[in-house]
N, CA, C, O and CB atoms as a CASP TS submission, in Angstrom:
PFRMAT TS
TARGET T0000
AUTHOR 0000-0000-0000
METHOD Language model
MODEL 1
PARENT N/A
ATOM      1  N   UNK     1       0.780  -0.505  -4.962  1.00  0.00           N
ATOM      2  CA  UNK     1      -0.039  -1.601  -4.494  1.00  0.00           C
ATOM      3  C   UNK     1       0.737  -2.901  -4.619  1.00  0.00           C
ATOM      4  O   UNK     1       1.395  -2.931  -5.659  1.00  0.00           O
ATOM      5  CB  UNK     1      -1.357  -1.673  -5.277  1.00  0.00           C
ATOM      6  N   UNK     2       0.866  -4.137  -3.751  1.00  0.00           N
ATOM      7  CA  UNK     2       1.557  -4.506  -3.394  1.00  0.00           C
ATOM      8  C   UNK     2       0.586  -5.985  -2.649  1.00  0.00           C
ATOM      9  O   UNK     2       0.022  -5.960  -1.555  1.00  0.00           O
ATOM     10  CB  UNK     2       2.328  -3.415  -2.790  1.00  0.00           C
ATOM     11  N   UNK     3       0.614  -6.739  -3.265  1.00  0.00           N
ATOM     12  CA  UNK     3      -0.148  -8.054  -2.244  1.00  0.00           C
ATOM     13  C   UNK     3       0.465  -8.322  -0.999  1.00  0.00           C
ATOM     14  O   UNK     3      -0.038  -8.835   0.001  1.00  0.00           O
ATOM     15  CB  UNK     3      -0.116  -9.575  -2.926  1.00  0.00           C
ATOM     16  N   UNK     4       1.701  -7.879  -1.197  1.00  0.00           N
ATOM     17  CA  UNK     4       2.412  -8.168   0.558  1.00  0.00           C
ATOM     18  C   UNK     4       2.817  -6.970   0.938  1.00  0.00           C
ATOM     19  O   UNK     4       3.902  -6.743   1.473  1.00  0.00           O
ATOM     20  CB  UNK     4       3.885  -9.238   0.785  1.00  0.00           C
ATOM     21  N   UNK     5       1.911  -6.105   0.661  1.00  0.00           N
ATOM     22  CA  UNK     5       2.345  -4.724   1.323  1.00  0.00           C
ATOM     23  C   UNK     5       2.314  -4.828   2.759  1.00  0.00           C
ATOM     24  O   UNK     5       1.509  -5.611   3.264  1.00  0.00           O
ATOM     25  CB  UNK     5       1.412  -3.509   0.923  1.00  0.00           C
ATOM     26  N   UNK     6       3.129  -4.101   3.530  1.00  0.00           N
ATOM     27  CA  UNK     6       3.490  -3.728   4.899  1.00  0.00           C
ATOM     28  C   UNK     6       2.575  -3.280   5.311  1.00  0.00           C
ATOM     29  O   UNK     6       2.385  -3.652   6.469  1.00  0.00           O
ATOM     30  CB  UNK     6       4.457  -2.942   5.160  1.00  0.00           C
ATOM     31  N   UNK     7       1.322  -2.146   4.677  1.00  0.00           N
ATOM     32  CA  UNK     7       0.902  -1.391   5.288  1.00  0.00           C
ATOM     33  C   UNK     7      -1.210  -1.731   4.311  1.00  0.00           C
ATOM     34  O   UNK     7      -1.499  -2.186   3.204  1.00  0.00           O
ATOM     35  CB  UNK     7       2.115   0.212   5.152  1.00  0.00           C
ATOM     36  N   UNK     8      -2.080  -1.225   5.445  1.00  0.00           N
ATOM     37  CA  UNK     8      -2.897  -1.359   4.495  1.00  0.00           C
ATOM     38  C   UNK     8      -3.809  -0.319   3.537  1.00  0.00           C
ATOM     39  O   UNK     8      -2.909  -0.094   2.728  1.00  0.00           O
ATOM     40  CB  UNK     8      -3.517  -2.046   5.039  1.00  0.00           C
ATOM     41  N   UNK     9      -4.607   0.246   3.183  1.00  0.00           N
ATOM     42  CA  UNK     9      -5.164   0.993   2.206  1.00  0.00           C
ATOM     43  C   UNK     9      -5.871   1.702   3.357  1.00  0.00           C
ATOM     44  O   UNK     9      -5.297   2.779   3.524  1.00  0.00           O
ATOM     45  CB  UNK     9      -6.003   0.258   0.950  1.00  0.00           C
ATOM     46  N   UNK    10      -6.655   1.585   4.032  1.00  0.00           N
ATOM     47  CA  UNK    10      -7.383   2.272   4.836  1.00  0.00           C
ATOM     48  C   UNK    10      -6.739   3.544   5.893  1.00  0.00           C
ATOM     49  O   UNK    10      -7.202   4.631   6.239  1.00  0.00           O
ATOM     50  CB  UNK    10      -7.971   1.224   5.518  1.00  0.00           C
ATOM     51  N   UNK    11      -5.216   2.693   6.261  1.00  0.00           N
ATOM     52  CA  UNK    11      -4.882   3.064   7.327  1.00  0.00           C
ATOM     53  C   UNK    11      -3.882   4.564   6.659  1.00  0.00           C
ATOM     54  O   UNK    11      -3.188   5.260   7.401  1.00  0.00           O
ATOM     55  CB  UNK    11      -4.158   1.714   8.218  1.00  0.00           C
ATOM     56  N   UNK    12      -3.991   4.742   5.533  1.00  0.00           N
ATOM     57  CA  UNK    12      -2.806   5.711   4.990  1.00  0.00           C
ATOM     58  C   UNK    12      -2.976   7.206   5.243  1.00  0.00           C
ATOM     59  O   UNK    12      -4.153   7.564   5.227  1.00  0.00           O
ATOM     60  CB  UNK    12      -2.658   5.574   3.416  1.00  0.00           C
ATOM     61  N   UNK    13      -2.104   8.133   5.467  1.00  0.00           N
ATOM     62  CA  UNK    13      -2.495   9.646   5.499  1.00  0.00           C
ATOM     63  C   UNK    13      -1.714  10.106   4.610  1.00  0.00           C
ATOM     64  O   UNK    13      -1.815  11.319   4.421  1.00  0.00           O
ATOM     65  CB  UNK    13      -2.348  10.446   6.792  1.00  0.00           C
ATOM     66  N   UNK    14      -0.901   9.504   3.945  1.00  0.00           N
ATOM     67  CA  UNK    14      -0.033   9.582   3.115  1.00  0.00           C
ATOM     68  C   UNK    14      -1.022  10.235   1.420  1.00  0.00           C
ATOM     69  O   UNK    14      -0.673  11.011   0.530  1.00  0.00           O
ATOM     70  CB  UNK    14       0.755   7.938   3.184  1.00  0.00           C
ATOM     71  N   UNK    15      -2.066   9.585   1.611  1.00  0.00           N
ATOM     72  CA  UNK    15      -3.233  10.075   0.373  1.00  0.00           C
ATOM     73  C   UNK    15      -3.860  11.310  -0.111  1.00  0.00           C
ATOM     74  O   UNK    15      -4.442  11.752  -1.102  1.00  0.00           O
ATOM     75  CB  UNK    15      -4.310   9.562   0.591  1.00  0.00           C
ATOM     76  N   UNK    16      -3.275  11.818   1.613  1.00  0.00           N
ATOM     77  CA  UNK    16      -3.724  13.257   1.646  1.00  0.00           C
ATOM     78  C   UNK    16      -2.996  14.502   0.565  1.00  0.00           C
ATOM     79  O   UNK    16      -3.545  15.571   0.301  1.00  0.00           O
ATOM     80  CB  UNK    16      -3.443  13.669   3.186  1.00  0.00           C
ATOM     81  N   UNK    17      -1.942  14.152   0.156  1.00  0.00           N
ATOM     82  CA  UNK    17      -0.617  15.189  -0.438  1.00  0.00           C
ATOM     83  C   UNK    17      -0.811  14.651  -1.872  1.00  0.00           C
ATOM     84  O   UNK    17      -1.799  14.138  -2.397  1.00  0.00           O
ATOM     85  CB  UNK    17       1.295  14.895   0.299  1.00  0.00           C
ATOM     86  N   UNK    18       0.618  14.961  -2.426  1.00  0.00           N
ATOM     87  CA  UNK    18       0.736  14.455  -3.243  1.00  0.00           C
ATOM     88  C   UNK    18       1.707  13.053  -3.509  1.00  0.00           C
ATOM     89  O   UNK    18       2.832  12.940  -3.024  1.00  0.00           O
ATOM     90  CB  UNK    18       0.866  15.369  -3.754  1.00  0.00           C
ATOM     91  N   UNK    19       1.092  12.078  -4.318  1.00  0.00           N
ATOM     92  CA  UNK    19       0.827  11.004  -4.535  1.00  0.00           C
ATOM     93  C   UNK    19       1.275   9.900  -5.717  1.00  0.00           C
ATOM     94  O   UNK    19       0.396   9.738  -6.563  1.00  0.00           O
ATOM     95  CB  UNK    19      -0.165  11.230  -4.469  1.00  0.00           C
ATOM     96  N   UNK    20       2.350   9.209  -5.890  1.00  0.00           N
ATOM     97  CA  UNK    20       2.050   8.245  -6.741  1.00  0.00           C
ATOM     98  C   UNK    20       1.647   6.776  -6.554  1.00  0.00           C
ATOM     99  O   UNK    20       2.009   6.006  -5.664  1.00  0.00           O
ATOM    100  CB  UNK    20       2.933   8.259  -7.356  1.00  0.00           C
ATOM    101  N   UNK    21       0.891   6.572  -7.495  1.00  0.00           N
ATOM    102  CA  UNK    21      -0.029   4.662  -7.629  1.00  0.00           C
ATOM    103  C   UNK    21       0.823   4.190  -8.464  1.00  0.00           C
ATOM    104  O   UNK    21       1.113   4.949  -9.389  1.00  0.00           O
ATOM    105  CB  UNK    21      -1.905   4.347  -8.455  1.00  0.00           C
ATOM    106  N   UNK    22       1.581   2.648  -8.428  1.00  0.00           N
ATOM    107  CA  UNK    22       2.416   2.044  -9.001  1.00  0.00           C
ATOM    108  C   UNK    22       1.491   0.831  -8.820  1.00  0.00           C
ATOM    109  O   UNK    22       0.860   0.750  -7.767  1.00  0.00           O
ATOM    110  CB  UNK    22       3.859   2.137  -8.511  1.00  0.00           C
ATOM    111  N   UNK    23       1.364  -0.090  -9.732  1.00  0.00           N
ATOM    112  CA  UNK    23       0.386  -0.559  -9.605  1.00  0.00           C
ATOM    113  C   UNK    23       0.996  -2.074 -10.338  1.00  0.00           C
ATOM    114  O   UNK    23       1.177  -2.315 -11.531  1.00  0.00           O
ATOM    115  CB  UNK    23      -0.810   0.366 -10.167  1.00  0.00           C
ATOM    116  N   UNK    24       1.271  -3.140  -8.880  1.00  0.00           N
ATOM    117  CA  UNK    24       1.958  -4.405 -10.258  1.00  0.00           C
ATOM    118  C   UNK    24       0.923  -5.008 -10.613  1.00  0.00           C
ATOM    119  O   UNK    24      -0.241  -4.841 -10.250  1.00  0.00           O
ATOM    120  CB  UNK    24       3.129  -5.772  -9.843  1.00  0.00           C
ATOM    121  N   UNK    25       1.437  -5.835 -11.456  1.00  0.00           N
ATOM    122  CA  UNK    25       1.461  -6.711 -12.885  1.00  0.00           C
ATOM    123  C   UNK    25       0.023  -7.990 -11.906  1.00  0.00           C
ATOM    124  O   UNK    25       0.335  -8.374 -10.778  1.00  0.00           O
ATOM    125  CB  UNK    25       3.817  -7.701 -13.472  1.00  0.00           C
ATOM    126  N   UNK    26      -0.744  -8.251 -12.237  1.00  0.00           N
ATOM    127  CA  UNK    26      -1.814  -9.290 -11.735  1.00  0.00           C
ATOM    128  C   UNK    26      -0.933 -10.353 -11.558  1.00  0.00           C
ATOM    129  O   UNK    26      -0.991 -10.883 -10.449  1.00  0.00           O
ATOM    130  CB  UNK    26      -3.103  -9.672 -12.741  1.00  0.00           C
ATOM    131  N   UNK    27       0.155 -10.971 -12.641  1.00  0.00           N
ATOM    132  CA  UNK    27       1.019 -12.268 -12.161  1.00  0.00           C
ATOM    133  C   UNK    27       1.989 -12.153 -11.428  1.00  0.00           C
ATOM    134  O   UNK    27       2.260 -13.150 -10.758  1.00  0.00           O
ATOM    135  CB  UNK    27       1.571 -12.969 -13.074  1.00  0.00           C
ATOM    136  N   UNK    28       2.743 -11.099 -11.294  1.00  0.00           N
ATOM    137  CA  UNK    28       4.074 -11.116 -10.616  1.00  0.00           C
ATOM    138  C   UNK    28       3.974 -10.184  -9.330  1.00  0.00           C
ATOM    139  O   UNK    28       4.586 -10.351  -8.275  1.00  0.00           O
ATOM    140  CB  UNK    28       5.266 -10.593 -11.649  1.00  0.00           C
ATOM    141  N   UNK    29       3.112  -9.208  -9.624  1.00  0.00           N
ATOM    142  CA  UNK    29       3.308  -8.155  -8.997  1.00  0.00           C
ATOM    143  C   UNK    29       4.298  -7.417  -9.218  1.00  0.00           C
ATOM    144  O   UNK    29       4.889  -7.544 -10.290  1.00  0.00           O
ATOM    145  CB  UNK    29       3.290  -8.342  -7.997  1.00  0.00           C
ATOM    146  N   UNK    30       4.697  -6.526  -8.329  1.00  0.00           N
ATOM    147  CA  UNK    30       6.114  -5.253  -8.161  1.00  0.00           C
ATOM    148  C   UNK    30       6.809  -6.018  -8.320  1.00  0.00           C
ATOM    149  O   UNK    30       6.650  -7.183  -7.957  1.00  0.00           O
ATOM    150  CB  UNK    30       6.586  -4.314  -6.833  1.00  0.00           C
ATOM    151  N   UNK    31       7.897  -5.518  -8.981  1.00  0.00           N
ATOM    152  CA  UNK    31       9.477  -6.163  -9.263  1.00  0.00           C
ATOM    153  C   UNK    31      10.123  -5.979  -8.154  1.00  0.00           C
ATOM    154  O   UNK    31       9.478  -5.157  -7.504  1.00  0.00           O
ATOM    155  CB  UNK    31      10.412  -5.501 -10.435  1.00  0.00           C
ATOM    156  N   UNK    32      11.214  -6.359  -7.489  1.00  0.00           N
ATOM    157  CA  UNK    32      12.110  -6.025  -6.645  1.00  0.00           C
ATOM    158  C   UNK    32      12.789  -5.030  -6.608  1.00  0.00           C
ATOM    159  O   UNK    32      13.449  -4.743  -5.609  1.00  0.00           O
ATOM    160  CB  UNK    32      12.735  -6.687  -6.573  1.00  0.00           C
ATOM    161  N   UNK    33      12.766  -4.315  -7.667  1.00  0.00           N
ATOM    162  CA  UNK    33      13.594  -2.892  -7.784  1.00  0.00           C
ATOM    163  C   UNK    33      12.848  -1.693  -7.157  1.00  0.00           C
ATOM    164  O   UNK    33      13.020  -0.824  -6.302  1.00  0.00           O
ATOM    165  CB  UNK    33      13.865  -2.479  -9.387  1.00  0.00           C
ATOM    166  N   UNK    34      11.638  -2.253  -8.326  1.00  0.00           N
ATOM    167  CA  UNK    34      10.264  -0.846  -8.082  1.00  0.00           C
ATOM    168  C   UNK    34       9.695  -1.183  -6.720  1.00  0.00           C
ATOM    169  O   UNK    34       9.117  -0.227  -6.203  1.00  0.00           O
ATOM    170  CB  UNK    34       8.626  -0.874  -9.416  1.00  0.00           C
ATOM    171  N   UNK    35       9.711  -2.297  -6.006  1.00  0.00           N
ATOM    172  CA  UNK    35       9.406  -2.125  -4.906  1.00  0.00           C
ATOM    173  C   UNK    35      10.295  -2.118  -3.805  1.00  0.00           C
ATOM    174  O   UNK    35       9.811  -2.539  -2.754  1.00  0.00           O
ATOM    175  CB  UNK    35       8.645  -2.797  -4.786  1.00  0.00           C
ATOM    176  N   UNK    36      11.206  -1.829  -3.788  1.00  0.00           N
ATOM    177  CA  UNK    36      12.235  -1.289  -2.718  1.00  0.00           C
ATOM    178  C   UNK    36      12.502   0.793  -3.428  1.00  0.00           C
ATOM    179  O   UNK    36      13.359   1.551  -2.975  1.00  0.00           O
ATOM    180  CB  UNK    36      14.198  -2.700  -2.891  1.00  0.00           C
ATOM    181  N   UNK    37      11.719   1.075  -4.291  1.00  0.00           N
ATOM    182  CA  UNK    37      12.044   2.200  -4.018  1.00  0.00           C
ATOM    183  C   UNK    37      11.217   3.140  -3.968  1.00  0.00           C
ATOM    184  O   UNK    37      11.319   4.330  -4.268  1.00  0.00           O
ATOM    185  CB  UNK    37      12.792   2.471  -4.610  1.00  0.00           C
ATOM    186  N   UNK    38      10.065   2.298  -3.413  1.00  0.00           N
ATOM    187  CA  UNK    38       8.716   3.011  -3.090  1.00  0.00           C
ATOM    188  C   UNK    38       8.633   3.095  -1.481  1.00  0.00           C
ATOM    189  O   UNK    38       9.042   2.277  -0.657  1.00  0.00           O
ATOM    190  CB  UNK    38       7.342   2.123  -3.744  1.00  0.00           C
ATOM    191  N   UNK    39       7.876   4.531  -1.249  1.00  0.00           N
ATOM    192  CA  UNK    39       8.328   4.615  -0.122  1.00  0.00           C
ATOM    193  C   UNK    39       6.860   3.937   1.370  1.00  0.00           C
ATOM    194  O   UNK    39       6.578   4.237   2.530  1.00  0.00           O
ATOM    195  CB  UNK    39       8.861   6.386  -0.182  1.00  0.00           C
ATOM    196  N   UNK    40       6.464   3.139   0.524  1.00  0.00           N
ATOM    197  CA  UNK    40       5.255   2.592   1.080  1.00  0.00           C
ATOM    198  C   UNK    40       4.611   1.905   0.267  1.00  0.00           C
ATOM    199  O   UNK    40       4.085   2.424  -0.717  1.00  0.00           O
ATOM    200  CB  UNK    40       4.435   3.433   1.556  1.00  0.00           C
ATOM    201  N   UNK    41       4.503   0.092   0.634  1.00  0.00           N
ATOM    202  CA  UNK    41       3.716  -0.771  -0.350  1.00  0.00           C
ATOM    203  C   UNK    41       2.680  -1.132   0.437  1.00  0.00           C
ATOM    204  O   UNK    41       2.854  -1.626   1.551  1.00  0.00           O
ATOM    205  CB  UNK    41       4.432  -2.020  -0.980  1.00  0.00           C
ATOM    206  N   UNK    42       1.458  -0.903  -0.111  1.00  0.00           N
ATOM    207  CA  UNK    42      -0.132  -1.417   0.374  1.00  0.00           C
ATOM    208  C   UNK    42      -0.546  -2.280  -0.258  1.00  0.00           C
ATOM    209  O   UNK    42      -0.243  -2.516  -1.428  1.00  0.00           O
ATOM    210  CB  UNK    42      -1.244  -0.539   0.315  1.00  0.00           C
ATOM    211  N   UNK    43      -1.312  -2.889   0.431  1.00  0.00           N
ATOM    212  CA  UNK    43      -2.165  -3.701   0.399  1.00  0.00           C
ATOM    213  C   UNK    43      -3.586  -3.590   0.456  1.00  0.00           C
ATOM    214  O   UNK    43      -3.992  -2.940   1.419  1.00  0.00           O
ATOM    215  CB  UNK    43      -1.857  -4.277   1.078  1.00  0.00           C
ATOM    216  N   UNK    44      -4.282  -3.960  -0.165  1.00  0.00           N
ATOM    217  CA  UNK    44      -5.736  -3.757   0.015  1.00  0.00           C
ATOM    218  C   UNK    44      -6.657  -4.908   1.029  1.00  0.00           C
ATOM    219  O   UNK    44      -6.979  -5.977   0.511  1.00  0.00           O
ATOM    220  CB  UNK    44      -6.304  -3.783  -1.515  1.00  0.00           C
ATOM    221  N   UNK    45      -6.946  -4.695   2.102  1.00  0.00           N
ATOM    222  CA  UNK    45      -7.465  -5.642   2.966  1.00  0.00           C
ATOM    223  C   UNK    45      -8.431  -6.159   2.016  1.00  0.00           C
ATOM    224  O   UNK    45      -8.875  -5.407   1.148  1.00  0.00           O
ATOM    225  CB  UNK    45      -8.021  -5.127   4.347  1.00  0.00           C
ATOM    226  N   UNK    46      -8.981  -7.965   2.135  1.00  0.00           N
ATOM    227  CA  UNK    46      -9.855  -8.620   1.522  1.00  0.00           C
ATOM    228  C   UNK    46     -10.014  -9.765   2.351  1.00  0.00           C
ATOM    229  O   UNK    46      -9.343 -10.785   2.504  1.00  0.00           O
ATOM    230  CB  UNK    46      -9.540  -8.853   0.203  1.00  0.00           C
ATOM    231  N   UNK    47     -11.049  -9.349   2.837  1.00  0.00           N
ATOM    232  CA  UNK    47     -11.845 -10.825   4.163  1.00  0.00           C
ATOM    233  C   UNK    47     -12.527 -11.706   2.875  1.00  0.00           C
ATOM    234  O   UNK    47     -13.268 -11.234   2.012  1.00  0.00           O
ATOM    235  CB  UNK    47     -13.716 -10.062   5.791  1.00  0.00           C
ATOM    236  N   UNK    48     -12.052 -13.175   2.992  1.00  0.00           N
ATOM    237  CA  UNK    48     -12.662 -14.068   2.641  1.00  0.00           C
ATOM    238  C   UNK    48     -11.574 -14.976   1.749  1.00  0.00           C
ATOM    239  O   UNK    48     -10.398 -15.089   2.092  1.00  0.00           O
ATOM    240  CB  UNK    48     -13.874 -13.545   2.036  1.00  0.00           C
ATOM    241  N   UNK    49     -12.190 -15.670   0.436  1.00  0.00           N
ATOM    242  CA  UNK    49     -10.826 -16.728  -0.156  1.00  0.00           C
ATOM    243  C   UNK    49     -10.200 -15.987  -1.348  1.00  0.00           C
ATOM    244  O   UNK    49      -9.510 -16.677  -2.099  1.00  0.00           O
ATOM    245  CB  UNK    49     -11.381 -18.462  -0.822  1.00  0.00           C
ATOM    246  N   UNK    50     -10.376 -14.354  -1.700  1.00  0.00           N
ATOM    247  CA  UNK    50      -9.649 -14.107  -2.503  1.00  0.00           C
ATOM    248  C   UNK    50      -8.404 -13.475  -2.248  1.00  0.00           C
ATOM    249  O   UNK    50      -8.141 -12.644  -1.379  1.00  0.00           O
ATOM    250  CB  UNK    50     -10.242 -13.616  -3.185  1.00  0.00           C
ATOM    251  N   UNK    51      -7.425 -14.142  -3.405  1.00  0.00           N
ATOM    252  CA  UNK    51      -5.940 -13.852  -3.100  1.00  0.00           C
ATOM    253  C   UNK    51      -5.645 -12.066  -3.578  1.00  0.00           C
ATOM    254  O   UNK    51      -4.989 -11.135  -3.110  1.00  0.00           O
ATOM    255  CB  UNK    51      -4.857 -15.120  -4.165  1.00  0.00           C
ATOM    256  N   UNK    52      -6.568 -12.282  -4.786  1.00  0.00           N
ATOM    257  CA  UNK    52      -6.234 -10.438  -5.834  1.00  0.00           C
ATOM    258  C   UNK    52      -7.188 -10.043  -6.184  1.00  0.00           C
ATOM    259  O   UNK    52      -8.260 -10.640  -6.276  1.00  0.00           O
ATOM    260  CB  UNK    52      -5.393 -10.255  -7.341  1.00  0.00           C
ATOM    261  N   UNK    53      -6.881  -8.714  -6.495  1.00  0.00           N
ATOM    262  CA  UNK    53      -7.836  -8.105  -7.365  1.00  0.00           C
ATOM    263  C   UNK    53      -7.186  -7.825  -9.130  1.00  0.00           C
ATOM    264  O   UNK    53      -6.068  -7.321  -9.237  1.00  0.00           O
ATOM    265  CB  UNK    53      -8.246  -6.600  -6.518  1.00  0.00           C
ATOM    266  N   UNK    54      -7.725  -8.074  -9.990  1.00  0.00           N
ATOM    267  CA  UNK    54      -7.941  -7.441 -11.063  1.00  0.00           C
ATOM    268  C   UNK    54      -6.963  -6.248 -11.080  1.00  0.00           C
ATOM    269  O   UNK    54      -7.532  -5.413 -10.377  1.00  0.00           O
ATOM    270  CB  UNK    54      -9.332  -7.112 -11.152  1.00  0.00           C
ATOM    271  N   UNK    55      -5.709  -5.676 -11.537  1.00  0.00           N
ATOM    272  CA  UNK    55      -4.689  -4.699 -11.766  1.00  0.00           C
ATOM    273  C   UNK    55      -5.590  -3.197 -11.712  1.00  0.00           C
ATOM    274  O   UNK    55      -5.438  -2.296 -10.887  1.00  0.00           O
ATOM    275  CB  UNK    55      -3.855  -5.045 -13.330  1.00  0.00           C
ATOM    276  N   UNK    56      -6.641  -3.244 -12.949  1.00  0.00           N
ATOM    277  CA  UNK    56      -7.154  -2.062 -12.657  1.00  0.00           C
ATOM    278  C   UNK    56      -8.544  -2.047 -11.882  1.00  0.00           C
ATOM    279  O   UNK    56      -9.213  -1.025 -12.031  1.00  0.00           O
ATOM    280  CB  UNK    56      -7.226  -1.395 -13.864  1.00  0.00           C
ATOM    281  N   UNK    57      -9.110  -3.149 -10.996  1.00  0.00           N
ATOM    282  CA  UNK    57     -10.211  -3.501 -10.325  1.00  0.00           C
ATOM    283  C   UNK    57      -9.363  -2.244  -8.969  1.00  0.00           C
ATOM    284  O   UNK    57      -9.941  -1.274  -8.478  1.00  0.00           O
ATOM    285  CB  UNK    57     -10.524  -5.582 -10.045  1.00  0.00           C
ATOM    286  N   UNK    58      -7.901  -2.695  -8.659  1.00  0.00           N
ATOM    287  CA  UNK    58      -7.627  -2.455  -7.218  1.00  0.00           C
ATOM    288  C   UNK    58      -7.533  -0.817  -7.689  1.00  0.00           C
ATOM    289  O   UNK    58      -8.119   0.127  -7.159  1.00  0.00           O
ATOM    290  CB  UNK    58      -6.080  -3.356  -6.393  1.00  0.00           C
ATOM    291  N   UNK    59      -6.672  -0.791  -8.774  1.00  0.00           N
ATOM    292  CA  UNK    59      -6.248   0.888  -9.458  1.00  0.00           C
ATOM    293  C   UNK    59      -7.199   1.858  -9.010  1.00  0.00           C
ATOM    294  O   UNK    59      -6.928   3.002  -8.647  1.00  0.00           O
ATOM    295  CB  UNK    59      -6.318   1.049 -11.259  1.00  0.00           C
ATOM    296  N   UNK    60      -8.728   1.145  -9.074  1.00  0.00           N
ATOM    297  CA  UNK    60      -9.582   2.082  -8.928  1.00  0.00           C
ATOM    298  C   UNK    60     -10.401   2.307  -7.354  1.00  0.00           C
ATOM    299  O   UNK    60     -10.966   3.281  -6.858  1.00  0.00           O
ATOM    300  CB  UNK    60     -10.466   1.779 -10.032  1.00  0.00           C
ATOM    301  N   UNK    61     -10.178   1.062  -6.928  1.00  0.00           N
ATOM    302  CA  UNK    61     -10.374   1.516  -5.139  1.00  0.00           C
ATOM    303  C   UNK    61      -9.317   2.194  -4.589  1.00  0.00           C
ATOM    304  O   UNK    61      -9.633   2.968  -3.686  1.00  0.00           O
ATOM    305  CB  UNK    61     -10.495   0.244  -4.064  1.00  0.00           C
ATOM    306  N   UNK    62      -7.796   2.109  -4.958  1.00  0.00           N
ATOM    307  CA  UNK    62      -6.937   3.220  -4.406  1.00  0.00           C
ATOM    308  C   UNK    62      -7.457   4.435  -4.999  1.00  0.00           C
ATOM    309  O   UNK    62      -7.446   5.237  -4.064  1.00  0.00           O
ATOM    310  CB  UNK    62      -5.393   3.064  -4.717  1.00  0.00           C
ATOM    311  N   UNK    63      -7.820   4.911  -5.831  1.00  0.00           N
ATOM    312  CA  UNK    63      -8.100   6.301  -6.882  1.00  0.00           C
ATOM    313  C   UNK    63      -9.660   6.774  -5.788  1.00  0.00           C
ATOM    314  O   UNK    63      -9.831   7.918  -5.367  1.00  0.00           O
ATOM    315  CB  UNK    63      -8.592   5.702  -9.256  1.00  0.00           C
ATOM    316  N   UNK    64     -10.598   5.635  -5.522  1.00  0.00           N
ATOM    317  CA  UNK    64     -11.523   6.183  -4.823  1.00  0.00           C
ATOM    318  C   UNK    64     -11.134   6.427  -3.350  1.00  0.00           C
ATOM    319  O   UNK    64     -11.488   7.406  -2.692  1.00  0.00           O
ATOM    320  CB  UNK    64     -12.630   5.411  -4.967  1.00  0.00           C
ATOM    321  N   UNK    65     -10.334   5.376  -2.903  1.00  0.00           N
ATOM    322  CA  UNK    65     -10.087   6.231  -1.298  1.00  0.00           C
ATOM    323  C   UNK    65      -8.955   7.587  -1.547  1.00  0.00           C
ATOM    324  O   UNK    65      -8.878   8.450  -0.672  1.00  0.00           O
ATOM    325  CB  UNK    65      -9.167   4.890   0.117  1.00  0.00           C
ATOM    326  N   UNK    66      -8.383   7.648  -2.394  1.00  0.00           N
ATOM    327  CA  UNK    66      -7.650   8.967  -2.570  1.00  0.00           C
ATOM    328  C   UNK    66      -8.299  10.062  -2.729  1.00  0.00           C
ATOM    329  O   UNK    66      -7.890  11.184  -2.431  1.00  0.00           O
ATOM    330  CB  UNK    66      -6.872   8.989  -3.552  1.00  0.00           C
ATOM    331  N   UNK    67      -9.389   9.770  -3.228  1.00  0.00           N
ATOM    332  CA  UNK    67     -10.913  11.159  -3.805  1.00  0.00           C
ATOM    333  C   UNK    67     -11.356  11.128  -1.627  1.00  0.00           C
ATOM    334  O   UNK    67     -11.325  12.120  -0.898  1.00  0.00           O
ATOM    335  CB  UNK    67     -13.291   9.881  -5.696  1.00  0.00           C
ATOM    336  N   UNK    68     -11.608  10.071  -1.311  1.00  0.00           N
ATOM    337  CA  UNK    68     -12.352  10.196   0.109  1.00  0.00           C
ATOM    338  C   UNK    68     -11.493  11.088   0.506  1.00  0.00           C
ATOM    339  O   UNK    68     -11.955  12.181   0.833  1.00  0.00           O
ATOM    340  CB  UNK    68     -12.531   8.902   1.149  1.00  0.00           C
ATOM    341  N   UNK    69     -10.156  10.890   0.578  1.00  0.00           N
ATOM    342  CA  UNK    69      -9.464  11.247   2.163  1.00  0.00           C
ATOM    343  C   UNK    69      -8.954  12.478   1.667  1.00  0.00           C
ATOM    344  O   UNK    69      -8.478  13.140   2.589  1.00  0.00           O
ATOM    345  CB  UNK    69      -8.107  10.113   2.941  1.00  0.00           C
ATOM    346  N   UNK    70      -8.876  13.011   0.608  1.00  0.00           N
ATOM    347  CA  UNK    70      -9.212  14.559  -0.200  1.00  0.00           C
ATOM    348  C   UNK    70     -10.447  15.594   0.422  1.00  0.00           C
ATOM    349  O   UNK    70     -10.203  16.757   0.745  1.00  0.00           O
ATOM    350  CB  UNK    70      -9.784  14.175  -1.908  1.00  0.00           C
ATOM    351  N   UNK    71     -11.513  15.106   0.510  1.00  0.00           N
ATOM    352  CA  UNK    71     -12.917  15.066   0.169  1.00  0.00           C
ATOM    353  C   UNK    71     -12.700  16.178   1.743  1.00  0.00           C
ATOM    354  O   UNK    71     -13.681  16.705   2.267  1.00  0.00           O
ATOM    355  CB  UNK    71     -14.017  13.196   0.029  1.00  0.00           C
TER
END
């Protein structure tokens, strides 16, 4: 997860397999290392004036669309 991820949370099929959540830091986010060697950084779409979510607020909407697109 990634505030300037390329790609967004909804749109993934990637959720379907198997899976890792890397999940940055609320101040910095992903480091430059860990995020060039992930092979896909998302973003979580958010209509309105918020910039973030909470580290483990977002942890757990990726964990629930991963249960959906399982399901």
């Amino acid at each position: 997860l990634a505030a300037d991820g390329e790609a967004e949370l909804g749109d993934l099929e990637v959720l379907d397999g198997p899976v890792v959540v890397v999940v940055g830091s609320e101040g910095k986010g992903l480091s430059r290392l860990v995020g060039e060697t992930c092979d896909v950084r998302v973003r979580i779409p958010m209509p309105g004036g918020a910039e973030s979510l909470n580290a483990g607020v977002a942890t757990g909407i990726v964990l629930y669309e991963a249960a959906r697109h399982r399901s």
